[in-house]
C-alpha positions in Angstrom: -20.5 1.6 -25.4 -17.9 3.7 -24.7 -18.5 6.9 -21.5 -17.0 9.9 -22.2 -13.3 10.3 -21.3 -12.6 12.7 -17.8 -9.4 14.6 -18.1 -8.1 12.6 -20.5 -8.9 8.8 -19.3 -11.6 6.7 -20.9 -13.9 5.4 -18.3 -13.8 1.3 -20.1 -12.2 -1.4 -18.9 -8.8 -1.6 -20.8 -5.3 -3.8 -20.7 -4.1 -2.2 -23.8 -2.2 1.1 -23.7 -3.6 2.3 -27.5 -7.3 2.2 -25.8 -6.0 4.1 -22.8 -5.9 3.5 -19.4 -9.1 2.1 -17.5 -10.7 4.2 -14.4 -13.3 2.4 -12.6 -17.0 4.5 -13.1 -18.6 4.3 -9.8 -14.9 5.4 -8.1 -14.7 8.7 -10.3 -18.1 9.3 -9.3 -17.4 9.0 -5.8 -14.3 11.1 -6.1 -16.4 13.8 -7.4 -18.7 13.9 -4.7 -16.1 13.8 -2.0 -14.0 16.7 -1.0 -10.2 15.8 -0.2 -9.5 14.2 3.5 -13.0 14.0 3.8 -12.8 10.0 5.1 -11.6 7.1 2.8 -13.2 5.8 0.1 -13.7 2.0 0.0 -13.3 0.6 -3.2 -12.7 -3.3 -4.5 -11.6 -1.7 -7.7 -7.8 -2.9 -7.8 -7.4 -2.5 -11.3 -8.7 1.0 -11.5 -5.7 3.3 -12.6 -5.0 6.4 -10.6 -6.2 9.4 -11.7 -4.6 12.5 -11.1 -8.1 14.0 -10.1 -7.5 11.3 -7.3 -4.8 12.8 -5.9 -5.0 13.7 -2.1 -7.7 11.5 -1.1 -7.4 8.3 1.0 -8.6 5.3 -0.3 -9.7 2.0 0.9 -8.6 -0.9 -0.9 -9.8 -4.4 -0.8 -7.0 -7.0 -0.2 -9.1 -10.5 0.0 -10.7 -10.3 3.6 -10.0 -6.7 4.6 -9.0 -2.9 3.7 -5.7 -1.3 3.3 -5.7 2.5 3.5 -3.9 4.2 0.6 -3.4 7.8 0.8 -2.2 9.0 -3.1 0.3 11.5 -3.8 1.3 12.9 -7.4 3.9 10.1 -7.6 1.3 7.3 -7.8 -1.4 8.9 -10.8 -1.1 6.0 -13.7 -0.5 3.0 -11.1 -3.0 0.8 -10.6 -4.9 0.7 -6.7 -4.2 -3.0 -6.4 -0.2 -2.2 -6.3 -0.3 -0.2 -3.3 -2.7 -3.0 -1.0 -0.5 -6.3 -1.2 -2.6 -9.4 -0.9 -0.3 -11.8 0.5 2.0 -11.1 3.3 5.8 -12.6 3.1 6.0 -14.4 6.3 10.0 -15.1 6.1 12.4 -17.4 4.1 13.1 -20.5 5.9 16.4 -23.0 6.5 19.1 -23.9 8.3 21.3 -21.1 7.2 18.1 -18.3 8.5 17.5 -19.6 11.8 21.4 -19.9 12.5 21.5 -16.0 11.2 18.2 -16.0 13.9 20.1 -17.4 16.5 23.0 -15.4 16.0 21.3 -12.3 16.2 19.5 -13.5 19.6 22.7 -14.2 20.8 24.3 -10.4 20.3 21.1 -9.1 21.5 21.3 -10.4 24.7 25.2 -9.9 24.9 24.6 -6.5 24.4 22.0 -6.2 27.2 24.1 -7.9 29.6 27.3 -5.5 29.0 24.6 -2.8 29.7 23.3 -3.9 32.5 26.5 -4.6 33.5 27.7 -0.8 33.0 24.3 0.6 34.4 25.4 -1.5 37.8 28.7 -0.3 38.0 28.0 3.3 37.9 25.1 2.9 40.6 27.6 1.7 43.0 
């Protein structure tokens, strides 16, 4: 059974762009009842599109074990929620050739605070 469509989106589950885009139920209900900037709304609705009746509130997506605050601007309505809360976090690429670029790094950092507190020393006296 299909819900009637809000401002243009059909409110079913969809992957296929001839059966339009898919906006969770119980989030454009929720959206209605809220005014914008009014708190976030927490949602585990990641493949929910945005709607641009969603624009200007702040949402609270589920990532796997905790939230990520969205806030959605114009530039976001037909994205999914799920693209803006990333569920894994990139650590670093690892290697020889990294932690030599690491140490390197190190290195000029602390060459560079030296020669400063070198300066700074200079001009005290």
């Amino acid at each position: 059974m299909r819900t009637p469509a809000l401002a243009g989106f059909t409110l079913d589950m969809t992957r296929s762009l001839k059966k339009g885009p898919y906006v969770d139920a119980k989030l454009m209900k929720k959206v209605g009842a809220r005014k914008p900037g009014a708190g976030s709304i927490k949602t585990w609705a990641r493949a929910s599109m945005i709607a641009p009746e969603f624009v200007g509130y702040t949402f609270s997506v589920h990532k796997g074990k905790d939230f990520e605050e969205v806030y959605v601007s114009e530039d976001m309505v037909g994205h999914r929620l799920g693209e803006f809360a990333p569920t894994t976090k990139f650590v670093k690429h690892g290697g020889k050739m990294q932690k030599e670029a690491e140490m390197a790094a190190k290195a000029a950092e602390i060459a560079t605070a030296q020669a400063a507190k070198a300066t700074a020393d200079t001009k005290k006296k």
